[in-house]
C-alpha positions as CSV (number, residue, x, y, z in Angstrom):
1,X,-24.6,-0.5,-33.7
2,X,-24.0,2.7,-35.3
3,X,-21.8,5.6,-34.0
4,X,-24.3,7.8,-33.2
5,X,-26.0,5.3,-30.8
6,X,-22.2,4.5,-29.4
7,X,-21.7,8.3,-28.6
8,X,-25.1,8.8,-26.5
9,X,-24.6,6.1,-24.3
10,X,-21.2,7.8,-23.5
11,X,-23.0,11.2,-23.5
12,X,-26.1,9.8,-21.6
13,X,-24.8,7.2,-19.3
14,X,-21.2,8.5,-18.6
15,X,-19.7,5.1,-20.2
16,X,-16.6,7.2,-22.2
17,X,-14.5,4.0,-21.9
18,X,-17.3,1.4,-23.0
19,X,-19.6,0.3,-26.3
20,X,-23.1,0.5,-26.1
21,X,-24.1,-3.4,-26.7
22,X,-25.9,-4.1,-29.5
23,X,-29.0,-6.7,-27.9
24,X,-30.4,-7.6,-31.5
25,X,-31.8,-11.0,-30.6
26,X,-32.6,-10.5,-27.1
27,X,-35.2,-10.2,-25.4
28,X,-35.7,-8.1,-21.6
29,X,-38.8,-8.1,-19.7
30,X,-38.3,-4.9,-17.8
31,X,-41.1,-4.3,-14.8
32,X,-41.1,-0.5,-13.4
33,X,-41.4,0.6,-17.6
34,X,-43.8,3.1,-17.1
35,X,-42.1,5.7,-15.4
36,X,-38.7,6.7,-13.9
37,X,-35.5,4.5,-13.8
38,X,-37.8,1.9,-15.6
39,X,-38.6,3.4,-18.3
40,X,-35.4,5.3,-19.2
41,X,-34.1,1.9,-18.8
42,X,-36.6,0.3,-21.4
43,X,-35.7,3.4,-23.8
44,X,-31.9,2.3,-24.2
45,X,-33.0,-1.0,-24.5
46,X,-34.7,-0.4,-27.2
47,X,-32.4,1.9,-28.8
48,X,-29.5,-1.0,-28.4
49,X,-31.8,-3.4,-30.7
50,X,-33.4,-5.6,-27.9
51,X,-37.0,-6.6,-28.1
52,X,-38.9,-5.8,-24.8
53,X,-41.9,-7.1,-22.7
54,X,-43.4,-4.3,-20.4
55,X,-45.7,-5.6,-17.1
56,X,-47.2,-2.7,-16.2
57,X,-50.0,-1.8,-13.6
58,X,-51.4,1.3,-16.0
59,X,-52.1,0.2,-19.3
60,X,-52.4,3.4,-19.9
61,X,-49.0,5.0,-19.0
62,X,-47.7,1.9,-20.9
63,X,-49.7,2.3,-23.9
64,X,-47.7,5.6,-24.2
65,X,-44.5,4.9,-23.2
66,X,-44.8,1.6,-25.8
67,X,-45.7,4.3,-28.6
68,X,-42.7,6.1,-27.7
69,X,-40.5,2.9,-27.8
70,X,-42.1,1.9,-30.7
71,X,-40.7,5.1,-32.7
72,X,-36.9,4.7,-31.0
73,X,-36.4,0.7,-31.0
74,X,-33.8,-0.5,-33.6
75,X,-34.8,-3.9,-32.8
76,X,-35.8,-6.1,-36.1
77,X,-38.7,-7.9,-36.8
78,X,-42.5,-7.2,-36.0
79,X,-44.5,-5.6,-32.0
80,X,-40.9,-5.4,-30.7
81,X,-42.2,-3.7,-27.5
82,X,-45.1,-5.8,-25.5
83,X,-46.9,-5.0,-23.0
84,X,-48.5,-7.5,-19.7
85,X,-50.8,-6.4,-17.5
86,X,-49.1,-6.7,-14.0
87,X,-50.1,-5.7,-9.8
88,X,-47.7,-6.3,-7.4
89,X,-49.8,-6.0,-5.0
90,X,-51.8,-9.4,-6.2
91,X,-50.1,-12.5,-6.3
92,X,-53.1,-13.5,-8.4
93,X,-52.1,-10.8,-10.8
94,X,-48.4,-12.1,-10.7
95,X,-48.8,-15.4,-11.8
96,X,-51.2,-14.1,-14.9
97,X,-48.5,-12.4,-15.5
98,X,-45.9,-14.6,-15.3
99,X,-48.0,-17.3,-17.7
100,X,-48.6,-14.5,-20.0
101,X,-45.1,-13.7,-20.0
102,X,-43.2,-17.7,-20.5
103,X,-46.0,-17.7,-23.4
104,X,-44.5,-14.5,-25.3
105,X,-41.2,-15.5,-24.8
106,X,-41.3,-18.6,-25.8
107,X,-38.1,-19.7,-27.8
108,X,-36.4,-16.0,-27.3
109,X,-33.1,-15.1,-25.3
110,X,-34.6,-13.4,-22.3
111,X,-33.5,-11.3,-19.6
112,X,-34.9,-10.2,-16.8
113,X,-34.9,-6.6,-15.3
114,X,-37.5,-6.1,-12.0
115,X,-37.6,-2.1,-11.3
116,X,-40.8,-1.6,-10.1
117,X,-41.3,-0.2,-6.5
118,X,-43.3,1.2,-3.9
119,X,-43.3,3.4,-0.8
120,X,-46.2,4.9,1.1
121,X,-47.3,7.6,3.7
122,X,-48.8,5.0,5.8
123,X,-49.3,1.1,6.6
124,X,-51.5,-0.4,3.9
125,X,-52.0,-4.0,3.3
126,X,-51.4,-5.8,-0.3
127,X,-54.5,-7.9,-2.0
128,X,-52.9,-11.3,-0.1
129,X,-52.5,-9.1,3.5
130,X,-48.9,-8.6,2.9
131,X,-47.3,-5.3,4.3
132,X,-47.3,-3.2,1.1
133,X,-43.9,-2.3,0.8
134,X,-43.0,-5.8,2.0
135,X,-45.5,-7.5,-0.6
136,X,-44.7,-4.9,-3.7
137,X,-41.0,-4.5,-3.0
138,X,-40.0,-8.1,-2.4
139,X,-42.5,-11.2,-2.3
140,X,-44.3,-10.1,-4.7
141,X,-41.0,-9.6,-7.0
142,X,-39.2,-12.5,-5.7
143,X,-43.0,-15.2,-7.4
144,X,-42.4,-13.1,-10.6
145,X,-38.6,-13.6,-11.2
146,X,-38.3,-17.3,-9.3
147,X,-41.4,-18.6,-11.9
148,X,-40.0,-17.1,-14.6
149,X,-36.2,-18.4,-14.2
150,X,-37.0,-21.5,-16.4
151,X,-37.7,-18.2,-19.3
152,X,-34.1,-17.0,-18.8
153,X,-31.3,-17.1,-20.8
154,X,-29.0,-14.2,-19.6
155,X,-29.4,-12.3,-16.5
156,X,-32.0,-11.5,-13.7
157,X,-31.4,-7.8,-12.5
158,X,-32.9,-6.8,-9.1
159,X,-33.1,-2.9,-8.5
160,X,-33.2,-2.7,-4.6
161,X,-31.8,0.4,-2.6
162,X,-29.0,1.2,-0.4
163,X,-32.0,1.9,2.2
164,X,-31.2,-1.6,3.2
165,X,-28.0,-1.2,5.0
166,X,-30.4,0.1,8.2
167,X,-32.9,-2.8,7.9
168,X,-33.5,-5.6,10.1
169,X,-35.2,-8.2,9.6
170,X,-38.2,-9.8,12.1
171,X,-39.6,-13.2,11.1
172,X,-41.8,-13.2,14.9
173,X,-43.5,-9.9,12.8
174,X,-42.9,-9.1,9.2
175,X,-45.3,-7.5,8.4
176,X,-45.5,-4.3,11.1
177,X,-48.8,-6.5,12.7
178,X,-47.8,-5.5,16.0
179,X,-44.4,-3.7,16.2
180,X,-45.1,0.0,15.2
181,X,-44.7,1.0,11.5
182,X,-42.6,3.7,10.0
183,X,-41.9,4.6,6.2
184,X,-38.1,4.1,7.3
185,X,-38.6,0.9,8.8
186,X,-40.6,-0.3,6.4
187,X,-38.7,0.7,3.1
188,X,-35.4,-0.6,5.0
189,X,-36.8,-4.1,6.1
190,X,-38.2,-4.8,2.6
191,X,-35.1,-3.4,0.8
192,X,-32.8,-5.7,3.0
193,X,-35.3,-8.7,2.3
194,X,-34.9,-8.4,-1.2
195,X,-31.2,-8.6,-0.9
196,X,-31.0,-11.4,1.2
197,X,-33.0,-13.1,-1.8
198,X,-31.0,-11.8,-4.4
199,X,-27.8,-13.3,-2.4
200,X,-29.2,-16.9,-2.1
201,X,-30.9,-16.4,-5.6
202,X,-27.3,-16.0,-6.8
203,X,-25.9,-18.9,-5.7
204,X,-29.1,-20.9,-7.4
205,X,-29.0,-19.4,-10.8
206,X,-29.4,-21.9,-13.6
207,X,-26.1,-22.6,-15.2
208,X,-25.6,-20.2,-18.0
209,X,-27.5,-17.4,-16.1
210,X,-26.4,-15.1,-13.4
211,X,-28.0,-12.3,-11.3
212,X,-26.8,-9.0,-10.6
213,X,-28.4,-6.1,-7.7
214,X,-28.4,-2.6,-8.1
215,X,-28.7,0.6,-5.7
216,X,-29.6,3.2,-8.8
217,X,-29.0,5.8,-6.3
218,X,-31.0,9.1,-5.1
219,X,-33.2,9.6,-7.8
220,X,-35.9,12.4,-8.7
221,X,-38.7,9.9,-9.5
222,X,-42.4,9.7,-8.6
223,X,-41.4,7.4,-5.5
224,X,-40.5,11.1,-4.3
225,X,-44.3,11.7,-3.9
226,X,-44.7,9.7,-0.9
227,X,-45.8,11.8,2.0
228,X,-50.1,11.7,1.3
229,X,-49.9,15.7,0.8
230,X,-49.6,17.5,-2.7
231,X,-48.2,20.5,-1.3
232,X,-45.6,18.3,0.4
233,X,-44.8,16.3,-2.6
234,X,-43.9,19.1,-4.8
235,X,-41.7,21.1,-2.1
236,X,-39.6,17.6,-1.8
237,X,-39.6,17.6,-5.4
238,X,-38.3,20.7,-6.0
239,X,-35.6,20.8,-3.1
240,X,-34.5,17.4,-4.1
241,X,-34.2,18.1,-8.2
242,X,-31.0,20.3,-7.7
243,X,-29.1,17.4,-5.2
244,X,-30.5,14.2,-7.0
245,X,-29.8,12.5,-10.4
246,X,-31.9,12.7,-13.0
247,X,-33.7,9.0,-13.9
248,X,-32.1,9.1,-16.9
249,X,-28.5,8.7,-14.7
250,X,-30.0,6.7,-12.2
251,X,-30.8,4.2,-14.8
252,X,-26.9,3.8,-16.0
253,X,-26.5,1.5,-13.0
254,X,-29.5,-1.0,-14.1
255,X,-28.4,-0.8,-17.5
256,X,-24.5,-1.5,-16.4
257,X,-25.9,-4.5,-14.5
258,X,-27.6,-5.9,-17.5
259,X,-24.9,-5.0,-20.2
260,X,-21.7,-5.5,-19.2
261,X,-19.2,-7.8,-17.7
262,X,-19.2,-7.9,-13.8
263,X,-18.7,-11.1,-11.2
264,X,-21.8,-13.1,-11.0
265,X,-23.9,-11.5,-7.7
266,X,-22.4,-8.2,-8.1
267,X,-24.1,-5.7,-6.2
268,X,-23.8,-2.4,-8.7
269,X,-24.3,1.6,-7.5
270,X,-22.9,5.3,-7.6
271,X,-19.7,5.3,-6.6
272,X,-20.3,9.2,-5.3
273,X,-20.5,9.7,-1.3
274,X,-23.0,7.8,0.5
275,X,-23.4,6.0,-3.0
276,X,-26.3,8.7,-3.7
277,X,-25.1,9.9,-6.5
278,X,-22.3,9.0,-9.6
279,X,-21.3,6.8,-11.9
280,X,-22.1,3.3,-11.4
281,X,-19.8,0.8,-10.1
282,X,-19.1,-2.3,-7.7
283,X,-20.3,-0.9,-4.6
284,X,-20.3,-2.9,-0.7
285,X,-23.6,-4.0,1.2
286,X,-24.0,-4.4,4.5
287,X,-23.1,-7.2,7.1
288,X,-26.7,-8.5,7.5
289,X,-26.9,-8.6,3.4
290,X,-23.8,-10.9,3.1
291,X,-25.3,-13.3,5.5
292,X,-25.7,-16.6,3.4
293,X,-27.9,-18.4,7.1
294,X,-30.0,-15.4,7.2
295,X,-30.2,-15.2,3.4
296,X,-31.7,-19.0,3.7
297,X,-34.2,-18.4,6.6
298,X,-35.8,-15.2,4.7
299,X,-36.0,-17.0,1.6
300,X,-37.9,-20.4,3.0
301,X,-40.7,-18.0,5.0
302,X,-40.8,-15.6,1.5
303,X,-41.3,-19.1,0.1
304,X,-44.0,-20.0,1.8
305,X,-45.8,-16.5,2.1
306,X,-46.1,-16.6,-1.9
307,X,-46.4,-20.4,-2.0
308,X,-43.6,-21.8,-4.1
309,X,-43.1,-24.8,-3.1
310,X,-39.7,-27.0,-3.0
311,X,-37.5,-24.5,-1.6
């Protein structure tokens, strides 16, 4: 890893005191690529020499953000950046993906990075009559990463939010059928849902692996444009872009997570007030997200709603 590529992860990430890893030989399948945090992720990645595997929803928007990683990668050898067509709102889509995915990978060092996300204005219903944010945000996340654990080699990284700490968690309702919905709720119950997987996912991770969670903080990304309304949309932009880190920071966490040394089941965020904004480091969860009974109820219903079977 050369000197240059040493000095912008300090410039770039605010890691002064570490190395940028060199990743020649590995490979990261990195959801979430075609924007934001996930793509400014992928971009390091590259830079650091690892070979990546994009799912994205737009082949479009990953076309050109491959091109672009294509030019920057240092990784060796030939198509060092591919791309999978991936919904999370369609388990059907998922498990394409995911035996697209074990096929590329076949033989290769992988990790595993899920960034993807959703919010929305309003209740909408996934392709398999999940709760969106629900389906997108952890179900549909938790098939992907669980199907593809025989694949790893290295780590699973989970990017959930600290929008979890005021979730709660309804197995008589999941899904907002008949309690009322709210954005807030929503986001909350589906962010503390993924985190209650991620703690019993820890404590299952194939010997050799581990995973690690991550809060990437308040970040300016297109998840901003959530209200329905245009107008809206830019004005929370706009008053948000001053306050907020840039993707390019909020991505320093993710990439922390991956990279460096930390205690198995770390959960990784700004270590600013409110853990909005700053550097990344260890960083506390909640009561209800440390509870290993709760952990094990959520996980056997998400088990069943995506049908993987032998909890």
């Amino acid at each position: 890893m050369s000197e240059q590529a040493v000095e912008k992860a300090g410039d770039v990430l605010g890691w002064e005191h570490l190395r940028a890893p060199d990743l020649r030989g590995r490979t990261v399948v990195v959801t979430g690529a075609s924007d934001g945090i996930g793509r400014e992720a992928a971009l390091h990645l590259a830079r650091w020499g690892a070979r990546l595997v994009l799912p994205v929803r737009n082949r479009d928007k990953g076309e050109a953000v491959r091109a672009r990683l294509a030019r920057e990668t240092t990784a060796p050898g030939p198509d060092p950046v591919r791309l999978v067509d991936l919904d999370l709102a369609d388990l059907a889509s998922v498990r394409r993906a995911v035996t697209e995915i074990a096929g590329l990978v076949e033989g290769e060092q992988v990790d595993l990075v899920n960034v993807a996300g959703v919010v929305s204005p309003r209740r909408q219903e996934s392709v398999d009559g999940f709760e969106l944010l629900l389906g997108v945000n952890a179900l549909a996340p938790m098939l992907l990463v669980e199907s593809l654990l025989p694949a790893v080699g290295g780590r699973v990284v989970l990017v959930t939010s600290h929008a979890h700490t005021s979730g709660r968690i309804d197995l008589e309702d999941p899904h907002f059928r008949t309690t009322r919905w709210s954005l807030p709720r929503a986001y909350s119950r589906s962010k503390l849902t993924a985190m209650l997987w991620g703690l019993d996912l820890a404590s299952r991770m194939p010997t050799g692996t581990e995973l690690q969670l991550v809060h990437p903080g308040w970040v300016v990304t297109n998840l901003q444009n959530a209200s329905g309304n245009a107008v809206v949309d830019r004005a929370v932009t706009a008053a948000s872009r001053p306050l907020a880190m840039t993707a390019g920071e909020g991505a320093a966490a993710v990439l922390l997570a991956l990279t460096q040394p930390l205690p198995p089941g770390s959960y990784v965020g700004p270590d600013g007030w409110q853990h909005l904004r700053g550097r990344p480091t260890l960083i506390p969860r909640s009561e209800r997200a440390c509870d290993h009974d709760l952990a094990r109820r959520v996980v056997d219903w998400m088990r069943g709603e995506v049908g993987l079977d032998g909890g």
